[in-house]
PDB file with one MODEL, atoms N, CA, C and O in Angstrom:
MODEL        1
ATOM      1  N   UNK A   1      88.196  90.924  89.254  1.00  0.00           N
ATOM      2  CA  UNK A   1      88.938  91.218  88.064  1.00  0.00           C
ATOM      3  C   UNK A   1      88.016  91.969  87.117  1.00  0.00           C
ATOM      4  O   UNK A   1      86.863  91.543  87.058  1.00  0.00           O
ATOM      5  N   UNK A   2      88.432  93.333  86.138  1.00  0.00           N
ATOM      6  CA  UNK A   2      87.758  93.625  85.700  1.00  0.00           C
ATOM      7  C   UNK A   2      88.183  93.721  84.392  1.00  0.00           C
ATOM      8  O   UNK A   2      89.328  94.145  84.231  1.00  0.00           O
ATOM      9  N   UNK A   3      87.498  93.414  83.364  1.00  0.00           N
ATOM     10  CA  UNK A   3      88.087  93.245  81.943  1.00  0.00           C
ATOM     11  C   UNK A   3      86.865  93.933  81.054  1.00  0.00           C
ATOM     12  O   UNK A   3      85.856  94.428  81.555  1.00  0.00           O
ATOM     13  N   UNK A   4      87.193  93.856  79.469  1.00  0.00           N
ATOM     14  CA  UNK A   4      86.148  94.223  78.613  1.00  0.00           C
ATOM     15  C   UNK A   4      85.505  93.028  78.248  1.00  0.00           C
ATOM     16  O   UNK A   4      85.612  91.920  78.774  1.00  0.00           O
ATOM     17  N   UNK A   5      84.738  93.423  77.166  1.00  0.00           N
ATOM     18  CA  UNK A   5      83.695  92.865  76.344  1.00  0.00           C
ATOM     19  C   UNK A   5      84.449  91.409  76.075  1.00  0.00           C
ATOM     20  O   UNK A   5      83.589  90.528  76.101  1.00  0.00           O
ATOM     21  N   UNK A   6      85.560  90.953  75.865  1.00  0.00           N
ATOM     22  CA  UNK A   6      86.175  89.760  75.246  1.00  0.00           C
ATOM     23  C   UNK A   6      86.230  88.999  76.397  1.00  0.00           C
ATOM     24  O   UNK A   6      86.701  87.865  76.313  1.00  0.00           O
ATOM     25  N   UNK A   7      85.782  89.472  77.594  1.00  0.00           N
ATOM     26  CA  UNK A   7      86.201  88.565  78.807  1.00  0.00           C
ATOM     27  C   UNK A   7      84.762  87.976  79.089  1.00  0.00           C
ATOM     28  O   UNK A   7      84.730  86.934  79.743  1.00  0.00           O
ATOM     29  N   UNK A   8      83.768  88.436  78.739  1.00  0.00           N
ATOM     30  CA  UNK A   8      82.132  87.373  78.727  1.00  0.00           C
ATOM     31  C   UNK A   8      82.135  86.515  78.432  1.00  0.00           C
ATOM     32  O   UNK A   8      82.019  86.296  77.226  1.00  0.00           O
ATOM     33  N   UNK A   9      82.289  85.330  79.480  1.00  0.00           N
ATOM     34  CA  UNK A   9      82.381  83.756  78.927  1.00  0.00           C
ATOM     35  C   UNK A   9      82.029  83.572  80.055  1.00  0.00           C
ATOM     36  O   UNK A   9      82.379  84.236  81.030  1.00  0.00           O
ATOM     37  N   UNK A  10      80.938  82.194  80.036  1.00  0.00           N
ATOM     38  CA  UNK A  10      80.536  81.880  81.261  1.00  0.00           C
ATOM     39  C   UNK A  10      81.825  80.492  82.229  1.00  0.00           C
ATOM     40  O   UNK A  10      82.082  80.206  83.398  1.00  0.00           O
ATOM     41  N   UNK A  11      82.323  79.971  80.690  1.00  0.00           N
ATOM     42  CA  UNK A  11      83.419  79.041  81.306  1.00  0.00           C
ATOM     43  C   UNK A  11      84.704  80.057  81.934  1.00  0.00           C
ATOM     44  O   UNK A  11      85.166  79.857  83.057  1.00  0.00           O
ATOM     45  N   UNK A  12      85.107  80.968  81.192  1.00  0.00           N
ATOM     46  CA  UNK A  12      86.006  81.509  82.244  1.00  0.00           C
ATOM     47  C   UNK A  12      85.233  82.215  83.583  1.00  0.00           C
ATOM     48  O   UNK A  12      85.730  81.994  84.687  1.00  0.00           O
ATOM     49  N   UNK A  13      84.264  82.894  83.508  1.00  0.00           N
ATOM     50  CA  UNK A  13      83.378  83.287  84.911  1.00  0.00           C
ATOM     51  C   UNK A  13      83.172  81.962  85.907  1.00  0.00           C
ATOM     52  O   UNK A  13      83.089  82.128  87.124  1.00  0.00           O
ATOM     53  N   UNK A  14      83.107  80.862  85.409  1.00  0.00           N
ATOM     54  CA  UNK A  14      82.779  79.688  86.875  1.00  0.00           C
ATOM     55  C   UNK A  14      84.587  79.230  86.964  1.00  0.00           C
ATOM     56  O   UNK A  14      85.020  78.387  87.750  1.00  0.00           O
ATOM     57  N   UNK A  15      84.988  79.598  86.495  1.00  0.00           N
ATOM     58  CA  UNK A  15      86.358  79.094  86.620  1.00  0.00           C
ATOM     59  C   UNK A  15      87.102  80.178  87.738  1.00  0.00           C
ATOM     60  O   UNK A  15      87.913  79.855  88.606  1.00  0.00           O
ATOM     61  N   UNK A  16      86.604  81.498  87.465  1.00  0.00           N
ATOM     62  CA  UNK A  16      87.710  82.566  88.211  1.00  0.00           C
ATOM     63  C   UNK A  16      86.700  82.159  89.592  1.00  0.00           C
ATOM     64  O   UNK A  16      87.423  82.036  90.581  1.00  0.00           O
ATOM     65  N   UNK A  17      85.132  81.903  89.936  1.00  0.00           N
ATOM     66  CA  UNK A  17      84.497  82.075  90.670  1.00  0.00           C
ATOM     67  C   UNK A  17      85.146  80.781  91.557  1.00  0.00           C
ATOM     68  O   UNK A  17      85.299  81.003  92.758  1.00  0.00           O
ATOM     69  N   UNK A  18      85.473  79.665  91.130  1.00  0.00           N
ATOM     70  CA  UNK A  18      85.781  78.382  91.999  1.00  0.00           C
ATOM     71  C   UNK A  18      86.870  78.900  92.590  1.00  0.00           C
ATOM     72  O   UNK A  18      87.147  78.393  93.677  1.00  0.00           O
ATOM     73  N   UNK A  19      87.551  79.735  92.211  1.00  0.00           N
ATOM     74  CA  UNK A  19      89.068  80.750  92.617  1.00  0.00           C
ATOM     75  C   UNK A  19      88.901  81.689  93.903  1.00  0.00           C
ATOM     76  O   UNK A  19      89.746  81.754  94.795  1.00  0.00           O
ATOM     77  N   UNK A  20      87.779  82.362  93.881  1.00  0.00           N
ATOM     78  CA  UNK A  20      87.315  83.137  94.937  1.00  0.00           C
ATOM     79  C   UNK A  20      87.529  84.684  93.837  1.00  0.00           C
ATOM     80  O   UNK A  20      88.160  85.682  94.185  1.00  0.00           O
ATOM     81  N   UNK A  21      86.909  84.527  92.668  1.00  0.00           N
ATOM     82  CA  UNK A  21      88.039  85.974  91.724  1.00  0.00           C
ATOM     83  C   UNK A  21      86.262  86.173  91.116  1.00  0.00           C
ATOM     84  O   UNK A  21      85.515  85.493  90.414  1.00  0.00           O
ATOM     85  N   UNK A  22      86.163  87.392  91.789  1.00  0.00           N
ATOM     86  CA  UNK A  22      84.739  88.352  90.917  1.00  0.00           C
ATOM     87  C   UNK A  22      85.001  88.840  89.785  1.00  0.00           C
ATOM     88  O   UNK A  22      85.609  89.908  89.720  1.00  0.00           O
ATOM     89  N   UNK A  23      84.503  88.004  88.373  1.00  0.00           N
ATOM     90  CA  UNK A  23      84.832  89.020  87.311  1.00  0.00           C
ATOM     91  C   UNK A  23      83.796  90.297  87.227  1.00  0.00           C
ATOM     92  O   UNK A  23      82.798  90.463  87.927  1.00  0.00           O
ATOM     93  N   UNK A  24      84.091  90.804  86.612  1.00  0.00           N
ATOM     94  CA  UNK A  24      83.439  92.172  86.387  1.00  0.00           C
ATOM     95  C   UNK A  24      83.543  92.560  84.430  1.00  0.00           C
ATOM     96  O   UNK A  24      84.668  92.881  84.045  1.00  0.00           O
ATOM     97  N   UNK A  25      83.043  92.539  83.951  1.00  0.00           N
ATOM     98  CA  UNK A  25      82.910  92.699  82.395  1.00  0.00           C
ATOM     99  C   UNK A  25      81.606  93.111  81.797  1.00  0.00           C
ATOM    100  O   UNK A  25      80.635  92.583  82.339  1.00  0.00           O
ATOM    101  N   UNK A  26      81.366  93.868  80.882  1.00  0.00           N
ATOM    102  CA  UNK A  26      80.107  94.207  80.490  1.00  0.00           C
ATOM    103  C   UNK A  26      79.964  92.680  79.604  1.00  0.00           C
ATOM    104  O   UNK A  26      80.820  91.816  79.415  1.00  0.00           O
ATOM    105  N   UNK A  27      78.244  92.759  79.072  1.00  0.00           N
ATOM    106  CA  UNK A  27      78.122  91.208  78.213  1.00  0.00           C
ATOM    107  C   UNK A  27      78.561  91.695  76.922  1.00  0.00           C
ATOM    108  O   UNK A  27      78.915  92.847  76.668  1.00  0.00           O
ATOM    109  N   UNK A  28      78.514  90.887  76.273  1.00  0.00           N
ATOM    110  CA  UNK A  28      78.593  91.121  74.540  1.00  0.00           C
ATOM    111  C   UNK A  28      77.040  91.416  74.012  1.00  0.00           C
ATOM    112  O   UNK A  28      76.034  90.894  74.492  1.00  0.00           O
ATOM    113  N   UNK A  29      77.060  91.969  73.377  1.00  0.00           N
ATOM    114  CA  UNK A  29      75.722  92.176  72.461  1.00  0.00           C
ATOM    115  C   UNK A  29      75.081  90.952  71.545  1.00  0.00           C
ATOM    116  O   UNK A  29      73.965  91.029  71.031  1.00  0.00           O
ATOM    117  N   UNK A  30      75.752  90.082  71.453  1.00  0.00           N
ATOM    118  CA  UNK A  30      75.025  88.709  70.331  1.00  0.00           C
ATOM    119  C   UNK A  30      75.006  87.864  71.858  1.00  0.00           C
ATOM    120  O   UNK A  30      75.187  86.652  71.734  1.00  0.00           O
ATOM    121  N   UNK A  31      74.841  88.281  73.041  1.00  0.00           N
ATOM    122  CA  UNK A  31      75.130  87.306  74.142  1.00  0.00           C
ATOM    123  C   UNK A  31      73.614  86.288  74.081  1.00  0.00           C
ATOM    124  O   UNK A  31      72.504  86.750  74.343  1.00  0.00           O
ATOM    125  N   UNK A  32      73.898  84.685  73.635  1.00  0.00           N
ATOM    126  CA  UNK A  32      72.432  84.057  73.554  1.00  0.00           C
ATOM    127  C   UNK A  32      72.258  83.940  75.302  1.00  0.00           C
ATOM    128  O   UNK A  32      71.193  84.399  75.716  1.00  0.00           O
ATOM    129  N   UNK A  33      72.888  83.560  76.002  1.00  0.00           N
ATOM    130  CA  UNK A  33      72.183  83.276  77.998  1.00  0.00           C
ATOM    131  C   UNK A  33      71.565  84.502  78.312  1.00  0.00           C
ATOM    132  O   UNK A  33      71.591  85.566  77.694  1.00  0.00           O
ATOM    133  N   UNK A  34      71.150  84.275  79.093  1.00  0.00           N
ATOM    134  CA  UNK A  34      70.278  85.297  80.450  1.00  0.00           C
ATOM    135  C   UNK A  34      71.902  86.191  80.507  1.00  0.00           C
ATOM    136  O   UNK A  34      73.011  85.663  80.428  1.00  0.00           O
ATOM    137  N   UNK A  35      71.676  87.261  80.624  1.00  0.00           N
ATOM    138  CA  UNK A  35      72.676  88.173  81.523  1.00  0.00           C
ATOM    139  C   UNK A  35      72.911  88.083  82.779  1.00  0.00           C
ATOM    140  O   UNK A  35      71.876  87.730  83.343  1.00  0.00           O
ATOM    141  N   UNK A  36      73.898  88.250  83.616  1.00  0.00           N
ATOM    142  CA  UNK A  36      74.554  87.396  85.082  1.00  0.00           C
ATOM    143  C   UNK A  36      74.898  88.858  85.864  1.00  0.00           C
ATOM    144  O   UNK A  36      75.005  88.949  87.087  1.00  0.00           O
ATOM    145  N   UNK A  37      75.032  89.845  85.032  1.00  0.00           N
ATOM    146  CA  UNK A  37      75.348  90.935  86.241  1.00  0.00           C
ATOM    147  C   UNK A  37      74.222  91.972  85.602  1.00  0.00           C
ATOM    148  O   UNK A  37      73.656  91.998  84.509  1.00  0.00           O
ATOM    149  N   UNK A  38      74.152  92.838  86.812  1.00  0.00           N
ATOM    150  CA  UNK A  38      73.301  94.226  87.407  1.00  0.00           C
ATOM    151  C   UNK A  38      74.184  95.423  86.695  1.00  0.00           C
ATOM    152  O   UNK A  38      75.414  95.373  86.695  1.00  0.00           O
ATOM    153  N   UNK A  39      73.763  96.040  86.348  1.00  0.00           N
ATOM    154  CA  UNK A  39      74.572  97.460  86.312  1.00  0.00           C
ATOM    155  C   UNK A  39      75.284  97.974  87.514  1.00  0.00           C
ATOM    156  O   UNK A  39      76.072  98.906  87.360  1.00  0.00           O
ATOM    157  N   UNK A  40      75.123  97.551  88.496  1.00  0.00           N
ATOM    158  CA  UNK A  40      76.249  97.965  89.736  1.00  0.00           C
ATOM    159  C   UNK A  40      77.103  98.003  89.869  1.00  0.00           C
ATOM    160  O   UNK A  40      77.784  98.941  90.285  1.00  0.00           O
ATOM    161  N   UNK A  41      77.547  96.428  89.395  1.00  0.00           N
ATOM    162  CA  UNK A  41      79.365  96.324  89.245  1.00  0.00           C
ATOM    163  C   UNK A  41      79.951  96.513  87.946  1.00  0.00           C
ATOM    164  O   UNK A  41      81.063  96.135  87.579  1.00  0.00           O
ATOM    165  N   UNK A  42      78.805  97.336  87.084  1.00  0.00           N
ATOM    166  CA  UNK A  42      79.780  97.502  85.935  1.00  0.00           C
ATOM    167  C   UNK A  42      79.798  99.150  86.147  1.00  0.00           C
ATOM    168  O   UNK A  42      80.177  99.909  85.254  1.00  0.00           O
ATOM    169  N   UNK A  43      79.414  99.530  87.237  1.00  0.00           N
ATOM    170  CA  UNK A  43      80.129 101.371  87.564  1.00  0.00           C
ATOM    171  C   UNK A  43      81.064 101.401  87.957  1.00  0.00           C
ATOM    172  O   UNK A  43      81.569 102.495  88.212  1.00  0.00           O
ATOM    173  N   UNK A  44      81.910  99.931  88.253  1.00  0.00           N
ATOM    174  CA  UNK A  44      83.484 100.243  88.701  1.00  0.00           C
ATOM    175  C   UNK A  44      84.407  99.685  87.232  1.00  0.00           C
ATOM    176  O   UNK A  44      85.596  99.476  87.472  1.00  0.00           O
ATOM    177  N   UNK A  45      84.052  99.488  86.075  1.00  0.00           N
ATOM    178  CA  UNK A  45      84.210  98.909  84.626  1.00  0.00           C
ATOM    179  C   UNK A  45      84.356 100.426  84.193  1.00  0.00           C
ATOM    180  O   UNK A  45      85.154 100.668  83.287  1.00  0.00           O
ATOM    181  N   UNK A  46      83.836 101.188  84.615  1.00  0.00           N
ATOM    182  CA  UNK A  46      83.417 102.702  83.716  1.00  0.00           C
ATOM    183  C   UNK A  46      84.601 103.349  83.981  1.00  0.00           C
ATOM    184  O   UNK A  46      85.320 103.750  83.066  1.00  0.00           O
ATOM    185  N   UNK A  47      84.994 103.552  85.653  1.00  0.00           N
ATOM    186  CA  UNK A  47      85.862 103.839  85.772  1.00  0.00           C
ATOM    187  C   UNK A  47      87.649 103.195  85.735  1.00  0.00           C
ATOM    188  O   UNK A  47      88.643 103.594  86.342  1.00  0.00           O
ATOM    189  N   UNK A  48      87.529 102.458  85.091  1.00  0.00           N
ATOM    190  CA  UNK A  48      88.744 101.862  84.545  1.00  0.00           C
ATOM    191  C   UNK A  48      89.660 102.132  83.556  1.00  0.00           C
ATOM    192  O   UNK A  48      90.738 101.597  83.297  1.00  0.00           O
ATOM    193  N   UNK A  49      88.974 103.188  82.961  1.00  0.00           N
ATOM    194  CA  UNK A  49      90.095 104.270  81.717  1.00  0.00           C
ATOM    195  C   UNK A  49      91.327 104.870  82.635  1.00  0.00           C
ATOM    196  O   UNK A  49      92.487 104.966  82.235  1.00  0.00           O
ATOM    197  N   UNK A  50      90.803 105.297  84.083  1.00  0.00           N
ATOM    198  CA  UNK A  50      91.431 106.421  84.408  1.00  0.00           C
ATOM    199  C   UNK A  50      92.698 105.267  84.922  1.00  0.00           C
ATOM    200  O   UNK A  50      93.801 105.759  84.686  1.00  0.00           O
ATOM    201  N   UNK A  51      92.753 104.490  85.277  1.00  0.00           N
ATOM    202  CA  UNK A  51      93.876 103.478  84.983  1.00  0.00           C
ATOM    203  C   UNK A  51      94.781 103.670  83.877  1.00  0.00           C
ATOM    204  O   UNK A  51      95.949 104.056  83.935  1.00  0.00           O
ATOM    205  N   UNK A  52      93.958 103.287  82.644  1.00  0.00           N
ATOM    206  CA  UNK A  52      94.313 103.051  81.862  1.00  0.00           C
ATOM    207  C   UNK A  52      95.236 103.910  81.022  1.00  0.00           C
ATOM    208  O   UNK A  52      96.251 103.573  80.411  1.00  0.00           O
ATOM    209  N   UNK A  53      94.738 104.930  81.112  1.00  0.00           N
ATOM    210  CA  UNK A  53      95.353 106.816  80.887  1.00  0.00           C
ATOM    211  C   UNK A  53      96.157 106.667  81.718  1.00  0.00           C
ATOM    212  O   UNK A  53      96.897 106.518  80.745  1.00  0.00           O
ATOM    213  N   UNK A  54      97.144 106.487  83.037  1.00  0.00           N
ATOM    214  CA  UNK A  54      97.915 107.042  83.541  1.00  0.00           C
ATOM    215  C   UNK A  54      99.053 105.931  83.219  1.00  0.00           C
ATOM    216  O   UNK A  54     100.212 106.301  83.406  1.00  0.00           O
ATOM    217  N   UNK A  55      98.856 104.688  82.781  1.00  0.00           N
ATOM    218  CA  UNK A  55      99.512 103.590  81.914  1.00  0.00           C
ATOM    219  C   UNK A  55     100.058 104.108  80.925  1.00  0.00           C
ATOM    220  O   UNK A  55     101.288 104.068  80.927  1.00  0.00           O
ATOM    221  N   UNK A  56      99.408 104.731  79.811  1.00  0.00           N
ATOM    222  CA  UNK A  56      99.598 105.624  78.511  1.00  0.00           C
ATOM    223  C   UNK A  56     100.459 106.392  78.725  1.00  0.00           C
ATOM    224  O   UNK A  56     101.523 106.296  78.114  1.00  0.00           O
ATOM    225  N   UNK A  57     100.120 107.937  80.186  1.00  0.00           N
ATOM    226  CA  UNK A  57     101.195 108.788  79.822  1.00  0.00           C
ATOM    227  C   UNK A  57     102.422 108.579  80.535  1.00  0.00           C
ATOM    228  O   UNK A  57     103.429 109.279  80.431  1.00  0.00           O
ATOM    229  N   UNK A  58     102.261 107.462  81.344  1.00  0.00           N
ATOM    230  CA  UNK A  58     103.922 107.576  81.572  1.00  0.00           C
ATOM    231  C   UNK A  58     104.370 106.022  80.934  1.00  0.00           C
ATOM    232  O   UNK A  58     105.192 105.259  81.442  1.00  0.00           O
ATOM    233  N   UNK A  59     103.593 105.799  79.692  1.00  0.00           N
ATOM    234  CA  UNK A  59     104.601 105.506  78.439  1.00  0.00           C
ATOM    235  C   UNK A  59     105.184 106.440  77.551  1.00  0.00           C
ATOM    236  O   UNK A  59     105.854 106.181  76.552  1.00  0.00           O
ATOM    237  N   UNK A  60     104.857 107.610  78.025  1.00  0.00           N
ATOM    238  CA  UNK A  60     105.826 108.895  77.190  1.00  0.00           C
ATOM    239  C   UNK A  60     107.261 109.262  78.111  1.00  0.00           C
ATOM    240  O   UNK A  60     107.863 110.321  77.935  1.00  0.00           O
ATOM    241  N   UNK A  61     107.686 108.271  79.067  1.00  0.00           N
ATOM    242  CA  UNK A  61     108.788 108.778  79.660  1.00  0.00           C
ATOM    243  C   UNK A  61     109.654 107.448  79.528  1.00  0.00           C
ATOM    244  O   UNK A  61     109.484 106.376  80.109  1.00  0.00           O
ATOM    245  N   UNK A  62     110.453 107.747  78.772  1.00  0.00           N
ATOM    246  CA  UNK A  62     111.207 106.700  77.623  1.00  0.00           C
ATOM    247  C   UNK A  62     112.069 106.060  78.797  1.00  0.00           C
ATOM    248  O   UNK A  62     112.322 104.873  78.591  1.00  0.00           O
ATOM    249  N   UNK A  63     112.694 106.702  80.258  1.00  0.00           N
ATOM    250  CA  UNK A  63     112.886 105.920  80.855  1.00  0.00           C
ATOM    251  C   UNK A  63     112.470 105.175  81.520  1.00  0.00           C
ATOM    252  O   UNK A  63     113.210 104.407  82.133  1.00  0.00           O
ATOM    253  N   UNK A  64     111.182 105.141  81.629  1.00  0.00           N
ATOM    254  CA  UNK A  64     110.382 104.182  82.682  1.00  0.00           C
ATOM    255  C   UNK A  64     110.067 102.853  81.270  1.00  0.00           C
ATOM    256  O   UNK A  64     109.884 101.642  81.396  1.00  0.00           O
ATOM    257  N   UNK A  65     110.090 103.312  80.593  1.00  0.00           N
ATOM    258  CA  UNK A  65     109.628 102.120  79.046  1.00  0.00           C
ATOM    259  C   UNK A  65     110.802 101.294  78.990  1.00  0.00           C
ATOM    260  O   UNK A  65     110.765 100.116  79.347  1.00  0.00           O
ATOM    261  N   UNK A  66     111.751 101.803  78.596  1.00  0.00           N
ATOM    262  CA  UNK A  66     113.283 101.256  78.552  1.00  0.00           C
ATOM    263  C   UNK A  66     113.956 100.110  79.986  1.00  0.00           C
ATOM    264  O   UNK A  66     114.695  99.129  79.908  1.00  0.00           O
ATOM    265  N   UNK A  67     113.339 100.744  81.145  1.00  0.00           N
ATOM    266  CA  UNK A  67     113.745 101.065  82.245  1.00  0.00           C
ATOM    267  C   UNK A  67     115.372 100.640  81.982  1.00  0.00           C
ATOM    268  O   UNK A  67     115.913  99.734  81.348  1.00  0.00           O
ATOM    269  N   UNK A  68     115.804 101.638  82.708  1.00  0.00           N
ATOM    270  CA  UNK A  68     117.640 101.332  82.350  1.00  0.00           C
ATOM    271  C   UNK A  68     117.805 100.650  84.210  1.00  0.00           C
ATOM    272  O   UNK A  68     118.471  99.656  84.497  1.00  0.00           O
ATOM    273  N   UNK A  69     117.183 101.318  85.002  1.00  0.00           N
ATOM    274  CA  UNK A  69     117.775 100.882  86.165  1.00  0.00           C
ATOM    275  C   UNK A  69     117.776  99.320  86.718  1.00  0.00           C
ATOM    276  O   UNK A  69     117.053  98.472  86.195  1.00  0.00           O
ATOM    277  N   UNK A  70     118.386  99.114  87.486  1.00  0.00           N
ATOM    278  CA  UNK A  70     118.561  97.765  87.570  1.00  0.00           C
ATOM    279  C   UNK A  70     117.713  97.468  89.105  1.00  0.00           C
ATOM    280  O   UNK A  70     117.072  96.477  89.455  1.00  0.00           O
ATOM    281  N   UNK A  71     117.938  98.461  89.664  1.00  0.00           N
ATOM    282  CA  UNK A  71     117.137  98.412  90.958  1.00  0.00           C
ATOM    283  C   UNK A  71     115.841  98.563  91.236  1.00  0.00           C
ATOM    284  O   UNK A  71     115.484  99.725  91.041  1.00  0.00           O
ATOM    285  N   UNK A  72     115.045  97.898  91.591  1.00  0.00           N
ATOM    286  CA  UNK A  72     113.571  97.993  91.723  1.00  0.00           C
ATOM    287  C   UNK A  72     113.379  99.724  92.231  1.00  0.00           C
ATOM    288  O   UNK A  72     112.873 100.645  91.591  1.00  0.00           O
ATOM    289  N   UNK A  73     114.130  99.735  93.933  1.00  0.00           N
ATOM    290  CA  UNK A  73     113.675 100.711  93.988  1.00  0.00           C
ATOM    291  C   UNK A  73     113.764 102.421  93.175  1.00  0.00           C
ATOM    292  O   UNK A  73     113.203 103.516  93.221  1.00  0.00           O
ATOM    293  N   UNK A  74     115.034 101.602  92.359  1.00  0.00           N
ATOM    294  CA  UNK A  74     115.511 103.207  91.624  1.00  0.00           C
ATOM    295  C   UNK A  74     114.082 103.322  90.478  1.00  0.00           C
ATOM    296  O   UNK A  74     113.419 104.316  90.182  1.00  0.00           O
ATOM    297  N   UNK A  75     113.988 102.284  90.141  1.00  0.00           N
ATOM    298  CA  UNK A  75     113.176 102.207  88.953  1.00  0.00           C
ATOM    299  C   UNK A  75     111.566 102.647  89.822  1.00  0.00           C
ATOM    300  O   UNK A  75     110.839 103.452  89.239  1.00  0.00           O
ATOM    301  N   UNK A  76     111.215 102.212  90.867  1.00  0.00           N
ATOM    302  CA  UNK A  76     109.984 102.843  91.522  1.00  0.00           C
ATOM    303  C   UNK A  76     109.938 104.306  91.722  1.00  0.00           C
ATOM    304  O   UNK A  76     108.925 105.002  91.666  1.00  0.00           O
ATOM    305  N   UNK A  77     111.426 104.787  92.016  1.00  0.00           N
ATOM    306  CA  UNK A  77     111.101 105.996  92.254  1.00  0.00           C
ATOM    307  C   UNK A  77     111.248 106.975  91.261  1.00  0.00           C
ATOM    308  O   UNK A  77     111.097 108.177  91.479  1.00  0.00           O
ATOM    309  N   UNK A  78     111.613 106.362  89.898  1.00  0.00           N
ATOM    310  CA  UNK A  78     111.279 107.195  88.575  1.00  0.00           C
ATOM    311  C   UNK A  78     109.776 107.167  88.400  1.00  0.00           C
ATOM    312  O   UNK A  78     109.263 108.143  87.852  1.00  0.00           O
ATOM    313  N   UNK A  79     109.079 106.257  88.764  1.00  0.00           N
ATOM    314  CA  UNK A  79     107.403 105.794  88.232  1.00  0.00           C
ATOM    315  C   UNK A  79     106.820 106.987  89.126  1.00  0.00           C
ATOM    316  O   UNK A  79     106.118 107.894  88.679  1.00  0.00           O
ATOM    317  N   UNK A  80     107.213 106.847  90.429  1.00  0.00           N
ATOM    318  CA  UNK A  80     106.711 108.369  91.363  1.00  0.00           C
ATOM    319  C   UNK A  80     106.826 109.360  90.577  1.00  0.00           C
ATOM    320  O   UNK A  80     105.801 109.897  90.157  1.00  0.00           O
ATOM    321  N   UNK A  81     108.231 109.881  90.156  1.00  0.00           N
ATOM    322  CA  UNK A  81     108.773 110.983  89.819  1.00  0.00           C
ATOM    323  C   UNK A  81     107.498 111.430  88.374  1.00  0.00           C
ATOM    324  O   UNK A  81     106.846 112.470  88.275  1.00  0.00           O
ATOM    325  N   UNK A  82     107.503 110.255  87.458  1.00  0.00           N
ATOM    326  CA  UNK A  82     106.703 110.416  86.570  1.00  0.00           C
ATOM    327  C   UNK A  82     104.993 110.639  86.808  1.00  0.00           C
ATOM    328  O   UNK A  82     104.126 111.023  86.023  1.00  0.00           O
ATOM    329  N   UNK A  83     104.945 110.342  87.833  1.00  0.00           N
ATOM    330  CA  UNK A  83     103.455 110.639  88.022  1.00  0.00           C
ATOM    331  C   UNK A  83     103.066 112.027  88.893  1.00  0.00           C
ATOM    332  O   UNK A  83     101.943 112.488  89.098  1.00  0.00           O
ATOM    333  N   UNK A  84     104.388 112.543  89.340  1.00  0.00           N
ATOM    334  CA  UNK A  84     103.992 113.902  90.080  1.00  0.00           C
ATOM    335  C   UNK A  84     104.058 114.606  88.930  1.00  0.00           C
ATOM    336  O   UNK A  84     103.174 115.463  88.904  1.00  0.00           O
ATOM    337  N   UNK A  85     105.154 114.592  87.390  1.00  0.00           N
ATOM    338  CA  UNK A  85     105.199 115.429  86.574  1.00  0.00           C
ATOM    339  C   UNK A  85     103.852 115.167  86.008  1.00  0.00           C
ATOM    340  O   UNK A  85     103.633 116.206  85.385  1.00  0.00           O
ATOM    341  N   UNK A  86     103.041 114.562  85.886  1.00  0.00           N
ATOM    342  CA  UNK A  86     101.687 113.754  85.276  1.00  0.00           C
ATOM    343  C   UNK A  86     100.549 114.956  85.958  1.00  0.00           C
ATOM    344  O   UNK A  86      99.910 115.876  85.449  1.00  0.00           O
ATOM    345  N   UNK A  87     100.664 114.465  87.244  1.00  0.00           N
ATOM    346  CA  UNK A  87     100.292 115.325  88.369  1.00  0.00           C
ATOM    347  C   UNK A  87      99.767 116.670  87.913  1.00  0.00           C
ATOM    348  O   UNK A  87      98.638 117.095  87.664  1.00  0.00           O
ATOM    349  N   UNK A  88     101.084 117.233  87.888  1.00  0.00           N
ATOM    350  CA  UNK A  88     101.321 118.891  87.848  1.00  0.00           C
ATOM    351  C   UNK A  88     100.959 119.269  86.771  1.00  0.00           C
ATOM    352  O   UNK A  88     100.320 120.315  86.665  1.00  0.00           O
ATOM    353  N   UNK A  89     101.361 118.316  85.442  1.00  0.00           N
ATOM    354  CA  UNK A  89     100.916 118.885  84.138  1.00  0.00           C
ATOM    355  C   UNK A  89      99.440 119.226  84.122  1.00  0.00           C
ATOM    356  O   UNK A  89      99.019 120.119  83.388  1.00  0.00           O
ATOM    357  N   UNK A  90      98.652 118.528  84.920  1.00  0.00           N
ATOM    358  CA  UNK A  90      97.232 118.561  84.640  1.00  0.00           C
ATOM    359  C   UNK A  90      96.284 118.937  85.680  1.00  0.00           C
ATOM    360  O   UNK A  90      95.145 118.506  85.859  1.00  0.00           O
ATOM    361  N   UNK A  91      97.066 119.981  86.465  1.00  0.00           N
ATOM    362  CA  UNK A  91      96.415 120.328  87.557  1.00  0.00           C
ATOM    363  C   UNK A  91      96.097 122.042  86.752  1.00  0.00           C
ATOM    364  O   UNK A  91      95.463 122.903  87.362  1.00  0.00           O
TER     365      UNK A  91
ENDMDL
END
């Protein structure tokens, strides 16, 4: 699991770990413990905007926000539709 800065807690980290669940989070800066991770697994933290951005712009397609359809798959294949226009815009 990968989260931000608010997710550094060592009680939720032994809790997701008894789970079999790797958090991944940078530390906080006032952090008083030893630090628990390497810079390794926070190069997959870095890339987690680009998630995050494609969340954003197809919250600009008022039907996928709204969703009017009732059908999973109708409603999946607007989320496609919206990500090839996503796609193309930025190619």
């Amino acid at each position: 699991m990968i989260g931000d800065r608010a997710y550094d807690s060592d009680p939720l980290d032994t809790a997701l770990q008894e789970r079999g669940i790797e958090m991944i989070a940078p530390h906080r800066r006032n952090r008083k413990k030893p630090k628990t991770q390497d810079g390794r697994k926070l190069r997959r933290y870095k890339r987690r905007w680009k998630i995050e951005r494609l969340f954003a712009w197809l919250g600009n397609f008022r039907r996928l926000v709204v969703r009017y359809e009732r059908r999973a798959e109708n409603y999946l294949g607007f989320v496609r539709l919206g990500c090839i226009v996503i796609l193309l815009r930025y190619l």
